[in-house]
Every structure is written in C-alpha cells, then in structure tokens.
C-alpha positions, 0 to 999 in steps of 0.5 A: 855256260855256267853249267859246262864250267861247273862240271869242267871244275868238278871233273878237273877235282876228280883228276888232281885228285886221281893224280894223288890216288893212282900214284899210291895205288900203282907204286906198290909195285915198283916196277910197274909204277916206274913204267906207267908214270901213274901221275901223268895219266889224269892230266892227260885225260883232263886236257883232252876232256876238260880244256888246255886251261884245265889240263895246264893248271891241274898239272902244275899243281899237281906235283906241288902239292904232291911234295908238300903233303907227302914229299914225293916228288922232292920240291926243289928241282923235280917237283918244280920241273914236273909240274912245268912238264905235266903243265905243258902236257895238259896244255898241248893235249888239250889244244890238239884234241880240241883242235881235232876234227874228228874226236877218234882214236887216232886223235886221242894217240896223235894228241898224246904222242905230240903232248909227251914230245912237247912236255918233255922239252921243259922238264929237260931244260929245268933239270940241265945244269949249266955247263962253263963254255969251252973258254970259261965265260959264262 
C-alpha cells in the first residue's frame, strides 16, 4: 500500500514537472505550442496512471504555479480557469479509465475525448462575463 502511494506521488512530481518543461520546450515554435496545448498532456497521463486524485490536483497546481514562477499564464482570470479546467481533466480522465473494463486504446481515446468535453465546461463558465438581462436586473 505505501509502496503503490509512493510511486503514485513520485510519478505525479514527474508530471508537474513535465507540465513545466514541455511547455518551454514545445512554445519555441509558436504554431505548434498553440495547437498541441503542451501543458494539458501530463495531466492527462497522470489521471490515467496515477488516480483521478492525482490527476485532479496536479492539475489545479499546475497553471498556479506557472503564473507565479514565470507569469505565464496571467493568474488572474486565465491562470485560476485553467487550473479548474486541467483540474477537471485529471479527474475525469482518471474516473473513466479507472472505471474501464479493458485498459486498451479505445479506452485511452474514449477517456480522453469525455475529459476534454468536460474539462472545457469550467474553463467556459470561469472566462464568461456576466451579461445584464434583457430587463436590466441582475
């Protein structure tokens, strides 16, 4: 048992701190960094290997400590809805492949693809601006 947490906590540092590497090395090249979201990559592969509970907590670190130490992403509001977002990515992905029968490709992308739509519904509410009603009370 202590065995198994210890390399749970020991793979979970490996992912935060590929989460600050990959970004560095990847948004060299603009384009690519963009379209590859480097920092969401590592949660991901820490819910799935680690637990939900790993996967959800190094990914509401994660952009925190981003923003404190190099300032990127801006902490107040993308910093704070990313982290809700990649925290919500390591859950879910971490529940669905746990909760997968058969630990296979399909799993993997099934897992990945229901992560992404989920972990996008925080993000959206975090970064909407309240909007007056058509009668002007709010």
């Amino acid at each position: 048992m202590i065995e198994s947490s210890l390399k749970k906590l020991i793979f979970s540092a490996f992912f935060l701190a590929m989460g600050f590497i990959l970004p560095m090395l990847i948004g060299q090249i603009p384009t690519v960094g963009k379209a590859l979201l480097p920092m969401h990559i590592p949660i991901f592969l820490c819910g799935m290997i680690c637990d939900c509970k790993y996967g959800a907590l190094i990914g509401f670190i994660l952009p925190i400590l981003r923003s404190l130490l190099f300032s990127v992403p801006v902490m107040y509001p993308t910093a704070i809805a990313v982290a809700f977002e990649m925290a919500c990515y390591g859950l879910t992905v971490g529940l669905i492949y746990g909760f997968s029968k058969r630990k296979s490709i399909f799993s993997i992308y099934v897992s990945m693809i229901i992560a992404m739509i989920v972990g996008r519904m925080p993000f959206g509410m975090m970064k909407a601006r309240r909007r007056p009603s058509v009668l002007g009370v709010m």
